[in-house]
C-alpha positions in Angstrom: 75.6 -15.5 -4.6 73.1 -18.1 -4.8 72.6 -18.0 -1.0 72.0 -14.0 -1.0 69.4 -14.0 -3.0 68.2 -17.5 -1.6 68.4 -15.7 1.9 66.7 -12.6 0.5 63.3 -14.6 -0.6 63.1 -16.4 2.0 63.2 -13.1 4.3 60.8 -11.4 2.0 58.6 -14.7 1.8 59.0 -14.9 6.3 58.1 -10.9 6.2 54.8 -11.7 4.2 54.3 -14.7 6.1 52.0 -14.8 9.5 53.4 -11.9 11.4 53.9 -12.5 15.3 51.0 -9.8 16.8 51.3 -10.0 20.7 52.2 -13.5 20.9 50.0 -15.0 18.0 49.8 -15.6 14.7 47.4 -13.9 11.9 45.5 -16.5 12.0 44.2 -15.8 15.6 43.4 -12.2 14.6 41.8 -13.2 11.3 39.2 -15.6 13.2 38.7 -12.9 15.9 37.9 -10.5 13.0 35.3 -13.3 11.7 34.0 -13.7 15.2 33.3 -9.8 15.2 31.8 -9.9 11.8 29.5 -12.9 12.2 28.7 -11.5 15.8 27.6 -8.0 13.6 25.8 -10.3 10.9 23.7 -11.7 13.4 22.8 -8.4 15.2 21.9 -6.8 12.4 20.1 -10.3 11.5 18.1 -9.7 14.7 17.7 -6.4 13.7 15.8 -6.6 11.0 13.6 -9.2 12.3 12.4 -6.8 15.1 11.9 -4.3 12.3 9.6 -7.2 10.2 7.3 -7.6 13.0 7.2 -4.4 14.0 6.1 -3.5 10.5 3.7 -6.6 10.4 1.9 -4.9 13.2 1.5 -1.9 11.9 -0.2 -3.7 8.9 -2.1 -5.3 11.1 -3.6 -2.4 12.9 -4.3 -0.6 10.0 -5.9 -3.6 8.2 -8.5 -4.0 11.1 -8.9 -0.3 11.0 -9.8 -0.2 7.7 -12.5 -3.3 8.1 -14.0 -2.0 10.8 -14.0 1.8 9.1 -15.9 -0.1 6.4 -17.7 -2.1 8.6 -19.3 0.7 10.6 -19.9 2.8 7.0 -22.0 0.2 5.9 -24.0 0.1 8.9 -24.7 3.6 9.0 -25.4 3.8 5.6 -28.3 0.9 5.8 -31.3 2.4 7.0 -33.0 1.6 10.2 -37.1 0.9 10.2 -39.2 4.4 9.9 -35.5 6.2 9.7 -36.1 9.6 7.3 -34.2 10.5 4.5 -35.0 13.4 2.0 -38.3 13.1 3.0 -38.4 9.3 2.8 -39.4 7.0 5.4 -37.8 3.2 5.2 -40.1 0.5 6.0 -38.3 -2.5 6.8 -41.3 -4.9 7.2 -41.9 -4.2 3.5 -37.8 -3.4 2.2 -38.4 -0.5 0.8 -38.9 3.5 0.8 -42.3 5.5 1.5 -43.2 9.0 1.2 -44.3 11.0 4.0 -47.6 10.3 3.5 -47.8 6.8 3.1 -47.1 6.4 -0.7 -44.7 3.6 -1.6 -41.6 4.8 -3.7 -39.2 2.7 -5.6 
């Protein structure tokens, strides 16, 4: 009696045990199967690195975009010398506005 049921946990502990798959053990398959997933970690690793500077770019782009929107609104908006403006002249030897006629505004 004691050998059945000795026989029977050791069958039940060999069937749990590493099964043979084609010639291996489960160990072989497991570290295949870790192979695949650190192989996938690392694409999708490489992945989102492409997608970082490809976004860092786009920042970039825009940020000089936006300086040099500002840049060339500021220029415009400065008045050159004896440019007109509601029916103001700018003097830039003196730095400041005159009327049509001559008259200094401030």
């Amino acid at each position: 009696m004691w050998e059945r049921r000795h026989s029977m946990r050791t069958s039940a502990v060999n069937s749990e045990a590493s099964p043979v798959i084609d010639g291996g053990t489960m160990d072989k398959s497991k570290r295949e199967e870790r192979k695949q997933r650190s192989e996938q970690h690392k694409a999708e690793q490489e992945e989102l690195e492409r997608k970082k500077k490809s976004q860092s770019r786009v920042t970039f782009v825009v940020v000089v975009l936006a300086i040099a929107a500002a840049a060339s609104y500021f220029v415009a908006r400065h008045p050159k010398d004896g440019e007109e403006r509601n029916g103001r002249i700018w003097s830039a030897s003196h730095g400041h506005w005159h009327d049509k006629y001559g008259g200094e505004l401030r």
